[in-house]
Structures are given as C-alpha cells and as structure tokens.
PLY file of the C-alpha trace (Angstrom):
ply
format ascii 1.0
element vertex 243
property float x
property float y
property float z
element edge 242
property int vertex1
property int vertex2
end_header
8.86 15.15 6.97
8.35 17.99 4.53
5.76 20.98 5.52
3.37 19.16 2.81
3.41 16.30 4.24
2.83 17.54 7.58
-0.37 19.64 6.50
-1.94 16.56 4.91
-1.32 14.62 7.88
-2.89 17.04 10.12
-5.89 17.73 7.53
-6.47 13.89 7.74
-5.94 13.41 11.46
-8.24 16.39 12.35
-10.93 16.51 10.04
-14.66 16.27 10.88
-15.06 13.30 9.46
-11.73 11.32 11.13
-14.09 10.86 14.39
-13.44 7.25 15.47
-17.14 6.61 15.71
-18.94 6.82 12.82
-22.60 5.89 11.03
-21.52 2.25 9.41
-20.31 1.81 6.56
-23.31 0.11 4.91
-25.32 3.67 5.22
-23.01 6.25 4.88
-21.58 7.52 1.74
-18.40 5.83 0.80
-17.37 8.86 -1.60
-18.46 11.85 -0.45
-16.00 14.25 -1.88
-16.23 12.32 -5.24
-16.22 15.87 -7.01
-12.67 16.86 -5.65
-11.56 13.14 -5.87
-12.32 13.20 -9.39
-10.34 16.26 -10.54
-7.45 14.42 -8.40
-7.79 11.41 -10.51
-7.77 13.13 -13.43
-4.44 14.61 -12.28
-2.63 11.43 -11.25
-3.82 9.96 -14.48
-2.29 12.67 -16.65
0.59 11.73 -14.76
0.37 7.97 -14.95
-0.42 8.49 -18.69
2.98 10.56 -19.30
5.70 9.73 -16.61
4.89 6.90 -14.46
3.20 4.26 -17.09
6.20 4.96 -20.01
8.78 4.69 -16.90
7.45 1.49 -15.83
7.54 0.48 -19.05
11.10 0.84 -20.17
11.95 -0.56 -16.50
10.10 -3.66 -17.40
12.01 -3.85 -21.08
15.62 -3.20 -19.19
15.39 -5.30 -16.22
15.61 -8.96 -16.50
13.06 -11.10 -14.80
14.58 -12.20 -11.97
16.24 -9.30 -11.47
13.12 -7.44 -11.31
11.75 -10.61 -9.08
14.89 -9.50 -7.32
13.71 -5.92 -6.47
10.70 -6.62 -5.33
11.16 -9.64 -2.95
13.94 -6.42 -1.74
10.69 -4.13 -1.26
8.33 -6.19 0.46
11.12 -7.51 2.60
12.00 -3.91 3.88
8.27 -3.63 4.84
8.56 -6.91 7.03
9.98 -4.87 9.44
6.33 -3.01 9.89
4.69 -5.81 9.69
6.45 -7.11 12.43
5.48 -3.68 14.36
2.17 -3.71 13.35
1.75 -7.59 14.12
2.36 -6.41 17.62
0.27 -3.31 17.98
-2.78 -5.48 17.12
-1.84 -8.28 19.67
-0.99 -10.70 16.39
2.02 -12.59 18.18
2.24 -15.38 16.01
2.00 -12.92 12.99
4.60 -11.11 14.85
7.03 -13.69 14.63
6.33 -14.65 11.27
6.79 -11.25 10.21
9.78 -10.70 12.61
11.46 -14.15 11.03
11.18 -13.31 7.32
12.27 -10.10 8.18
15.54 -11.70 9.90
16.16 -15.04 7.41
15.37 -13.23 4.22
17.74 -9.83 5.11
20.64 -12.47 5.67
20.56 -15.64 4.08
17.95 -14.07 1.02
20.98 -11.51 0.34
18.84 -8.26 2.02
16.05 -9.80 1.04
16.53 -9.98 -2.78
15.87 -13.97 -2.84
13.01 -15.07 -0.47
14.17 -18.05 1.34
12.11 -17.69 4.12
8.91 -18.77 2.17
10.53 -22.47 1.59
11.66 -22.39 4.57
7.93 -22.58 5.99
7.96 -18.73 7.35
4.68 -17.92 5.41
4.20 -14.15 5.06
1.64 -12.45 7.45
1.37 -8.54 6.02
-0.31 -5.74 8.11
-0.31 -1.86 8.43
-0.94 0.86 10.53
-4.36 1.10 8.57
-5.15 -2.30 9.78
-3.97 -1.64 12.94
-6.23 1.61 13.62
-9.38 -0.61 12.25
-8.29 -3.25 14.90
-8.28 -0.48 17.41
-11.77 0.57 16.51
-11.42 3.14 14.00
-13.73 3.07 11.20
-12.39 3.71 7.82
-14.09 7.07 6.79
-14.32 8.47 3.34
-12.61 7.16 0.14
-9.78 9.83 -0.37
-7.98 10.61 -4.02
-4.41 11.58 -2.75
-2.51 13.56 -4.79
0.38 11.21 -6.36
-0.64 8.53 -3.85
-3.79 7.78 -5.38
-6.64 6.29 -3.80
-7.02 5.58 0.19
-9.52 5.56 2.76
-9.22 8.74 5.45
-7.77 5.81 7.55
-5.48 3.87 5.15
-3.95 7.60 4.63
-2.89 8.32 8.17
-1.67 4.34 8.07
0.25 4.81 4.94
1.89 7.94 6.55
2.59 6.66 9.81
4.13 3.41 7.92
6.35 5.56 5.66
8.08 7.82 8.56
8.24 4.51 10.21
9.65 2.51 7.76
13.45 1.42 7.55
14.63 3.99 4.50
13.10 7.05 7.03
14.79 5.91 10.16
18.24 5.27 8.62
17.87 9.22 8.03
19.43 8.91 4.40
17.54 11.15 2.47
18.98 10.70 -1.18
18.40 6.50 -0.15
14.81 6.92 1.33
13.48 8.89 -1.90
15.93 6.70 -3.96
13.74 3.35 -2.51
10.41 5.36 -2.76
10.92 5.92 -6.10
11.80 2.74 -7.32
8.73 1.26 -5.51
6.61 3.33 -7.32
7.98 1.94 -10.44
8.45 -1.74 -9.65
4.51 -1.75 -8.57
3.13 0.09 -11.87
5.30 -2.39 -13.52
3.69 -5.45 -12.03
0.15 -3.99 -12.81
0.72 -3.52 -16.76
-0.72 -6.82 -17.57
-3.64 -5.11 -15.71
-4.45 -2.12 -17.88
-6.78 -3.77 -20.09
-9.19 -4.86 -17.67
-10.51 -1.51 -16.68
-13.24 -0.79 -18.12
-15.91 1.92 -18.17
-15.59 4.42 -15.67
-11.82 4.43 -15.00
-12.90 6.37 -11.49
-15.31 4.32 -10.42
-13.62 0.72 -11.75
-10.18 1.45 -9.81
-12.27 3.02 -6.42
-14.29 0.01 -5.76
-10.82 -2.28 -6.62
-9.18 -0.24 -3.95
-12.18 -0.64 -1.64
-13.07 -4.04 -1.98
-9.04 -5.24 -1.65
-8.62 -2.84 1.27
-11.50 -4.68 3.11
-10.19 -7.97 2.32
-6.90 -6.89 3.71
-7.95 -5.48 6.55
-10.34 -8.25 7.31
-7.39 -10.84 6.24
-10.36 -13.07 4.60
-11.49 -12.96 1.03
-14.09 -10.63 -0.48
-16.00 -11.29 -3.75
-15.44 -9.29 -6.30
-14.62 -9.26 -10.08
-11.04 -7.63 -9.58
-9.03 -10.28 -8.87
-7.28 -10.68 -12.24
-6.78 -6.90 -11.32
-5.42 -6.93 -8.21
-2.85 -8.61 -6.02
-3.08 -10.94 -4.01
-4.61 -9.82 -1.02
-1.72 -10.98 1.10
1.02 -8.80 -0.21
2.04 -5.05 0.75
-0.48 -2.63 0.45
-0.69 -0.67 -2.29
0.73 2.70 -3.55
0 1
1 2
2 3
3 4
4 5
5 6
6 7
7 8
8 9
9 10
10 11
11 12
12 13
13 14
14 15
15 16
16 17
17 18
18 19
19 20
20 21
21 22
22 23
23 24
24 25
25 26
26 27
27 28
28 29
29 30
30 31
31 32
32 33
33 34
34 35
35 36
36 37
37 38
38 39
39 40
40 41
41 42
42 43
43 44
44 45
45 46
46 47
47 48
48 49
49 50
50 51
51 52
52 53
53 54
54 55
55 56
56 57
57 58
58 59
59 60
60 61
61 62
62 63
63 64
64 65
65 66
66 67
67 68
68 69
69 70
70 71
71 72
72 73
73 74
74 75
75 76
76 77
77 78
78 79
79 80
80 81
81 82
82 83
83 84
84 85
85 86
86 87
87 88
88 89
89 90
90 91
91 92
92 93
93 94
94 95
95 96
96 97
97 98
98 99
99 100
100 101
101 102
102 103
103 104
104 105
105 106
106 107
107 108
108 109
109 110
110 111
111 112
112 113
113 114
114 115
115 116
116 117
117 118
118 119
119 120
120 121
121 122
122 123
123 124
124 125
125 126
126 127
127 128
128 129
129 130
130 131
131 132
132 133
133 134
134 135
135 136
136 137
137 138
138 139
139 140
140 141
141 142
142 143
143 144
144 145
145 146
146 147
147 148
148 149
149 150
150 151
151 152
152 153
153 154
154 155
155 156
156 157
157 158
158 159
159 160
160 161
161 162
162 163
163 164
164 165
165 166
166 167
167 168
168 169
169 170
170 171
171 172
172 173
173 174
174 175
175 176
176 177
177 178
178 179
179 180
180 181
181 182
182 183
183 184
184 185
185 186
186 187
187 188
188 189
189 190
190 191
191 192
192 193
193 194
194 195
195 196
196 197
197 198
198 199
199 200
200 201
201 202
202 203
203 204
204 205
205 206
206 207
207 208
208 209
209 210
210 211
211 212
212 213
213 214
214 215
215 216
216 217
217 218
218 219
219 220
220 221
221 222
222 223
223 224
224 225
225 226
226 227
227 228
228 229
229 230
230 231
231 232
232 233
233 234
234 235
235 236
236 237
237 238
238 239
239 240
240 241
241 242
C-alpha cells in the first residue's frame, strides 16, 4: 500500500465524522464538504475530459464486442471472490455460496471467468462489499466524499472500497506490474460501458452524478430498489460497485 494510500485511509478511518453513531441520515447534511468536493470534481473531470473519456473511447473502437463482453465478465468475476468474503462477514450464507460458486464454475469452465457460465447454469450473482458489510454491522454511511481519481463515495463506501482493493485477488497475488495492470484496465472497461450515458447528465454535472451515486449506493446496500430517475444512467444495481 503506498504512503498515499495509507494517509487517506487513516484520514477516513479517524475522522470526526467516521463515529459509528451518527444523527440519521434524513437530518444531517449529506454533503457537507461540498466546497472541497467540488474543486475535486472539477479535477477528476479535467481528467475524465482529457485522458480517461478519449481512452475509453479508442478502447471501445479497438475491442470487439465480445471481446470487451469478455473483459468484463473477467472483472466482475475476480471480485466474486469478495463477494464471497463479504457474503460471509454479513452472515449471507446462501449469498456466500452463490458468490463462492460463480467464483469457482466461471474461473474454470468460463475460461478465468471470461465467459459466464455460471449464470445459465442457475448460480445467479449475489454482489456485496466491505461498504455493505460495515452498514450491516451498524455503521452509518457519513458524508458524501469526492476522492481524488476515485470519484465519488460515502466516508464508508471509501474505507470499503479500500479494504476491498488490498483484499482483492490482483493485491494478494503480490504482482505489482499485474495488480495496477488489472486496475487500470477496470478503470477503462467501466468508463467505456457508461459512454452511452454521457448525454443524460444534465444541469449541474456535481449535483446530477452525487445524487446517482447516492441513490444507487442505497439501493445496493439495501439490495432492494430505490426510485429515482437514473436508471438509464446507472447499472444495474446488482453488479460491482462502482469506480
């Protein structure tokens, strides 16, 4: 874990505001540091706008469509494997197994997980983070966070999403040049399947893509479906969370 990462770990972990019990969420500010999360925006959007949008781009316009079918089912596949974990932190045994059977069928006969097998088979997929698994435990989810390059979280989908990453398979195999190899092409295979997407944000870019974020985290987390007018935007609430 680089020195970074560690500081932003801590910061989140031990910050005021991390306190397990909190005012709820229907009185408290959601966005409290929307000044600071705004210049972060504008920073990851420079970004998007210039590197990670044109990448995605030419990906999309090089890689065939099942190949790029192929990467992805490859993705979400390696991310069974903390589903499975997670499935068992928050007493989920039968998601567990479901998890823990994709994981297993789709890494052997789907070819590493590049053809999904499993879901014919009748292994349905049952998704879940650390995230999840701290709101199970009681945690509330604190304020909405802008992360630098990781873009928008909740104070407790960002410890989640760190604790999933240095838990994840391309961390424990120890391979660095793989690990940031995979991470990469994540990044790019999921701004790639949100380009049909682009067009439907509208007015306040901030505010549009932080209630998205919000309102699909809460579905996730609550594994039920929440009203909104962002589902053309989003995906479906079932699959791996989001960058």
């Amino acid at each position: 874990m680089t020195l970074s990462r560690l500081c932003l770990l801590a910061l989140l972990v031990f910050s005021p505001s991390s306190g397990w019990a909190v005012e709820p969420e229907k009185t408290r500010n959601i966005d409290p540091w929307e000044p600071l999360n705004r210049k972060i925006f504008a920073f990851n959007d420079t970004l998007d706008r210039w590197i990670v949008r044109p990448t995605a781009v030419g990906y999309r316009y090089v890689t065939p469509d099942f190949a790029e079918q192929g990467i992805s089912n490859f993705i979400v596949n390696i991310y069974e494997f903390n589903s499975f974990f997670n499935s068992l932190l928050q007493g989920e045994f039968r998601g567990a197994t479901q998890a823990g059977g994709r994981f297993l069928v789709n890494s052997t006969l789907g070819l590493l997980g590049f053809f999904d097998v499993a879901t014919p088979m009748g292994i349905t997929p049952f998704r879940a983070d650390f995230g999840q698994t701290l709101a199970v435990w009681g945690m509330e989810s604190g304020p909405y966070v802008m992360l630098p390059l990781f873009g928008p979280k909740t104070l407790r989908s960002s410890i989640g999403y760190f604790a999933d990453t240095y838990t994840s398979i391309p961390y424990i195999l120890n391979e660095n040049t793989w690990a940031w190899g995979f991470w990469t092409v994540e990044l790019i295979d999921y701004r790639a399947s949100l380009l049909d997407s682009d067009d439907l944000i509208t007015g306040d870019r901030y505010i549009f893509l932080r209630d998205a974020y919000l309102q699909r985290r809460e579905a996730f987390v609550k594994r039920g479906a929440v009203d909104d007018s962002f589902s053309d935007f989003e995906k479906d609430s079932e699959d791996w969370e989001e960058f």
